[in-house]
MARBA-3410 file (N, C-alpha, C, O; in Angstrom, 1 decimal):
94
-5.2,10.3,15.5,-5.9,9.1,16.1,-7.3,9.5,16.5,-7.6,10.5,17.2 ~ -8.1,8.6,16.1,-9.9,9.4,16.6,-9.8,8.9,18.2,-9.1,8.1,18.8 ~ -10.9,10.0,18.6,-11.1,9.9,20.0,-12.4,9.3,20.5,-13.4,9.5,19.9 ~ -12.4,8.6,21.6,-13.9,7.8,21.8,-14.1,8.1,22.9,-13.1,8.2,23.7 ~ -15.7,8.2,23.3,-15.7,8.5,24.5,-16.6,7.1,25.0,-17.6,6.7,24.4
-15.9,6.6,26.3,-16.2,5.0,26.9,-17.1,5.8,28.1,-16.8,6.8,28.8 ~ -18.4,4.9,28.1,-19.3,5.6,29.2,-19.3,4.4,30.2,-19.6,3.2,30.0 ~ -18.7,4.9,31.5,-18.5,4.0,32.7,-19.3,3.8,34.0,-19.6,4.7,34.8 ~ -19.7,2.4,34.1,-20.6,2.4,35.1,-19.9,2.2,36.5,-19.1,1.2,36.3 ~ -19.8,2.6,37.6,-19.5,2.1,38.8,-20.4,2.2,39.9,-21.2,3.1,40.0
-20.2,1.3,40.7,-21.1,0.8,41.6,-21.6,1.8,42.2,-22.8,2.1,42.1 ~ -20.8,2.4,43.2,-21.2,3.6,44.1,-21.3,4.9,43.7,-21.6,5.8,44.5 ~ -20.8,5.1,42.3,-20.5,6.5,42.1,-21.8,7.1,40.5,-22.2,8.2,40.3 ~ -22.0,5.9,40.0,-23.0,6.1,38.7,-22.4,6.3,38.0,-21.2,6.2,38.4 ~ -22.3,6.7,36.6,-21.9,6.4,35.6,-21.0,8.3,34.7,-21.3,9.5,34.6
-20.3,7.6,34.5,-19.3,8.9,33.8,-18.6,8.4,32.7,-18.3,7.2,32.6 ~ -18.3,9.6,31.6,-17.7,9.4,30.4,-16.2,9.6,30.6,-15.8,10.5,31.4 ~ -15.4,8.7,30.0,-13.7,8.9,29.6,-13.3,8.9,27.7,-13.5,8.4,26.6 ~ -12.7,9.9,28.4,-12.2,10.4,26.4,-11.0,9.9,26.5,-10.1,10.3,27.2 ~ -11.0,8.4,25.2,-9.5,8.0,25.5,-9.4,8.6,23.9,-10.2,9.1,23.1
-7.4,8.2,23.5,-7.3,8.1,22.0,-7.4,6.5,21.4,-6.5,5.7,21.7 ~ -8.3,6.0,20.9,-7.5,4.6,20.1,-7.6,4.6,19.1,-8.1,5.5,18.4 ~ -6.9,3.2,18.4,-7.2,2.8,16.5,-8.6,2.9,16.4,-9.2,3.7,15.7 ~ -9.1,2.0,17.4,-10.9,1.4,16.6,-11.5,1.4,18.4,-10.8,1.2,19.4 ~ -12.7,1.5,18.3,-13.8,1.1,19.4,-13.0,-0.1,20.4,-12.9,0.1,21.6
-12.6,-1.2,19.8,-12.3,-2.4,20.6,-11.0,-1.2,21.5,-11.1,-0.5,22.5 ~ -10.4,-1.4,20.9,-8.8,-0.7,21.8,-8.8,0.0,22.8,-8.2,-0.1,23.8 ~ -10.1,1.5,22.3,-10.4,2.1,23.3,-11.2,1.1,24.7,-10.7,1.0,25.8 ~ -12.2,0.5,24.3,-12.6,-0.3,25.2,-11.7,-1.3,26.3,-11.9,-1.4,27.5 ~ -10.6,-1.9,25.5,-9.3,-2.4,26.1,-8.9,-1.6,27.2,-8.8,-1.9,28.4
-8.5,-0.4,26.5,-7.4,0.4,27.1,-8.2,0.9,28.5,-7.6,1.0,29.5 ~ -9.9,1.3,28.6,-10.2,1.7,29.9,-10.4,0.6,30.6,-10.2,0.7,31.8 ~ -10.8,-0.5,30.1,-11.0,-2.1,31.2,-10.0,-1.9,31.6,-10.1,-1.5,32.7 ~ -8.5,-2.1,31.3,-7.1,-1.9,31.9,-7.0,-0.9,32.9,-6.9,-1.2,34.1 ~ -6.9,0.2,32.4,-7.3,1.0,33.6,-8.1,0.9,35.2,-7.7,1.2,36.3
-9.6,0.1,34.7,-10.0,-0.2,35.8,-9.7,-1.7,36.4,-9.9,-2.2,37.5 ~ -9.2,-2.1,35.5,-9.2,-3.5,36.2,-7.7,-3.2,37.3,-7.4,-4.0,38.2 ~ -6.7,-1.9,36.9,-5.5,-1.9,37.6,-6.0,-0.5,38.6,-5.1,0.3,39.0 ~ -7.6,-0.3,38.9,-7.7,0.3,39.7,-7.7,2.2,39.5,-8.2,3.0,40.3 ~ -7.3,2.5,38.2,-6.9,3.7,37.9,-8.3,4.7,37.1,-8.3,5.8,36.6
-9.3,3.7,37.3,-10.6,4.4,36.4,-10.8,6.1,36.2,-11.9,6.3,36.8 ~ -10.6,6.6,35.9,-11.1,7.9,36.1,-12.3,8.4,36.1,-13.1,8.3,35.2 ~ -12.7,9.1,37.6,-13.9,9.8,38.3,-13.5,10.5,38.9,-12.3,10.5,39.3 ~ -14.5,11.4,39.0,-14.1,12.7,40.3,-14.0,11.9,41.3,-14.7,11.0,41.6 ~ -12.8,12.3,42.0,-12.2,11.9,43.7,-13.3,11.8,44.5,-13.2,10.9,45.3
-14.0,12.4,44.5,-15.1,12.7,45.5,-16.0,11.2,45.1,-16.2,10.5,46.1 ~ -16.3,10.8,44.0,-17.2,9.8,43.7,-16.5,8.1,43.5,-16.9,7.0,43.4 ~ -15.2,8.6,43.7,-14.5,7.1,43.5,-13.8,6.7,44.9,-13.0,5.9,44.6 ~ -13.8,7.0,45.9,-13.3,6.5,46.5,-14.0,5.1,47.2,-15.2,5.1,47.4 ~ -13.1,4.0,47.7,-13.7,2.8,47.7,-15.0,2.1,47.0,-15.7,1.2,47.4
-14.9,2.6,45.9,-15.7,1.8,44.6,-15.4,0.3,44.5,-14.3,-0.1,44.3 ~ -16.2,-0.5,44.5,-16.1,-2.0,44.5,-15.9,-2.3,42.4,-15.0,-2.9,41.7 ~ -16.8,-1.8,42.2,-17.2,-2.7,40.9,-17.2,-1.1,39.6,-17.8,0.0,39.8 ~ -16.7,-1.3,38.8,-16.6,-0.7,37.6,-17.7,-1.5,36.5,-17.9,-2.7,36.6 ~ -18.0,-1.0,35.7,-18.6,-2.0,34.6,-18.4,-0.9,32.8,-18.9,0.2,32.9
-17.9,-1.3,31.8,-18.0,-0.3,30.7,-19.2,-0.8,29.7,-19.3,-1.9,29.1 ~ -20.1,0.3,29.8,-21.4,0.3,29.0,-21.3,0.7,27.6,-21.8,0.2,26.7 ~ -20.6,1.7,27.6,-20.9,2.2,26.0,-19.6,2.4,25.5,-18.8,2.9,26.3 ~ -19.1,2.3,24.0,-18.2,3.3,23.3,-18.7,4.0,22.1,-19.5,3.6,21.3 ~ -18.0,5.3,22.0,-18.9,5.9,20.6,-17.6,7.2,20.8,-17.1,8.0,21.5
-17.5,6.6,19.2,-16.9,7.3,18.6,-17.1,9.0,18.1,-18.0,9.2,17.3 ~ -16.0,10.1,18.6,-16.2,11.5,18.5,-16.0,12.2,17.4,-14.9,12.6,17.1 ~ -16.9,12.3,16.8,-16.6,13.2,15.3,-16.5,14.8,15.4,-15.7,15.4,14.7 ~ -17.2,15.3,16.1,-17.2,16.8,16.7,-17.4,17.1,18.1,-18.2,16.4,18.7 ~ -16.8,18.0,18.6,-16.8,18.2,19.8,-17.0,19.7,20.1,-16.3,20.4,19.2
-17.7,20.3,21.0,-17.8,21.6,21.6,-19.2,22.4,19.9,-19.3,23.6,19.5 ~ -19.8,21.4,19.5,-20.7,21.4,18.6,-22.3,22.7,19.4,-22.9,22.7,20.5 ~ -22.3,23.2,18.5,-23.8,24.3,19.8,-25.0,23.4,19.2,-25.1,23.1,18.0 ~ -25.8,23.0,20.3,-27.1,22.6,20.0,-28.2,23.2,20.3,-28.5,23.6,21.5 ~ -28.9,23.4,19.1,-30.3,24.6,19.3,-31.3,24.0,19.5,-31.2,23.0,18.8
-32.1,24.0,20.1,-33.5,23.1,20.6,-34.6,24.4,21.5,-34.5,25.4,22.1 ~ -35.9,23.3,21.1,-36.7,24.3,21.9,-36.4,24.6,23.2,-37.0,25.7,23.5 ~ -35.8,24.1,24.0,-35.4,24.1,25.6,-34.3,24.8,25.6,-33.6,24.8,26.7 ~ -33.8,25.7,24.5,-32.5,26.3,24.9,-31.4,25.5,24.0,-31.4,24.4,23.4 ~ -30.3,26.6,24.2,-29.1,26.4,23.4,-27.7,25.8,24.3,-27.3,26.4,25.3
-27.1,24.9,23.9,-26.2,24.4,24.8,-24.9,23.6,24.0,-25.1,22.9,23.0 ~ -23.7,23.6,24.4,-22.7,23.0,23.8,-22.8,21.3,24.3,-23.3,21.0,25.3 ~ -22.2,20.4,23.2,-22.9,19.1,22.9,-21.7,18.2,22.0,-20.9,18.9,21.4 ~ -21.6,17.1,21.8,-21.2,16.0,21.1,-21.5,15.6,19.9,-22.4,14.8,19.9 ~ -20.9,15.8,18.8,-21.6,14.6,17.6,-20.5,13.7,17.6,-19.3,13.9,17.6
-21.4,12.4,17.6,-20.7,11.3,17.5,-20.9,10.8,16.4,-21.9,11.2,15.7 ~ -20.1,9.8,15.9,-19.5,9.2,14.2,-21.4,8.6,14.0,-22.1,8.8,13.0 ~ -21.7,8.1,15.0,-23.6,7.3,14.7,-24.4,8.5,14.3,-25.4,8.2,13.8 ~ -24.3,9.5,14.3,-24.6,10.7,13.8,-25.8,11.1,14.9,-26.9,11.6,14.5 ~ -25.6,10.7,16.3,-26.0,11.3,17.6,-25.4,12.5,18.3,-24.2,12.9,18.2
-26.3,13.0,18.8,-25.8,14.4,19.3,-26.0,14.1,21.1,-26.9,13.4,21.4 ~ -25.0,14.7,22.1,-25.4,14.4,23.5,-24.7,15.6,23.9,-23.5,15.9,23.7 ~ -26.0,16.6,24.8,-25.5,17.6,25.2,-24.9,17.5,26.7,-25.2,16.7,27.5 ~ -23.8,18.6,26.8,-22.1,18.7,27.4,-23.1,18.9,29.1,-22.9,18.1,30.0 ~ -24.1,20.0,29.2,-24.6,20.8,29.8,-25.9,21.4,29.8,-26.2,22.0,28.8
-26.8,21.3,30.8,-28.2,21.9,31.0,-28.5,22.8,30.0,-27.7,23.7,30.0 ~ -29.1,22.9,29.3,-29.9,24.2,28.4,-30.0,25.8,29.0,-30.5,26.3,30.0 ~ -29.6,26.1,28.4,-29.8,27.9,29.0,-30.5,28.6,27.5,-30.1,28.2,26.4 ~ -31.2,29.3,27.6,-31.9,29.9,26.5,-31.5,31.8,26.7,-31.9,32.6,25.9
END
């Protein structure tokens, strides 16, 4: 089952990625609205506690994961996603 990663906005805490499994983009998007609408969003403890408002911004689909990205700023492990985007994991270290 492909993996997607849903990028989540919440009010007090800013925004964080959840890696769910679904069929297609919609499902995944389903499945974490459910989650937060029943309270259960996943964030670090430290950033969710009494959170008012959740919002989901993005889904994108994961075609590779733990991918190395080489750039002039340094080398760092990273995402390719199915849109054929790359988003690095971690700060650059050279």
């Amino acid at each position: 089952m492909p993996e997607f990663d849903v990028t989540v906005l919440t009010f007090r805490s800013g925004s964080h990625t959840v890696r769910v499994e679904a069929a297609d983009p919609t499902d995944a998007r389903a499945q974490v609205q459910a989650e937060c609408d029943r309270g259960d969003c996943h964030c670090p403890a430290e950033s969710c506690t009494d959170d008012v408002d959740s919002t989901l911004l993005d889904v994108r689909q994961v075609a590779l994961d733990d991918v190395v990205i080489l750039s002039a700023n340094g080398v760092g492990l990273g995402t390719l996603y199915a849109d054929d985007t790359l988003r690095r994991k971690e700060p650059a270290h050279g």
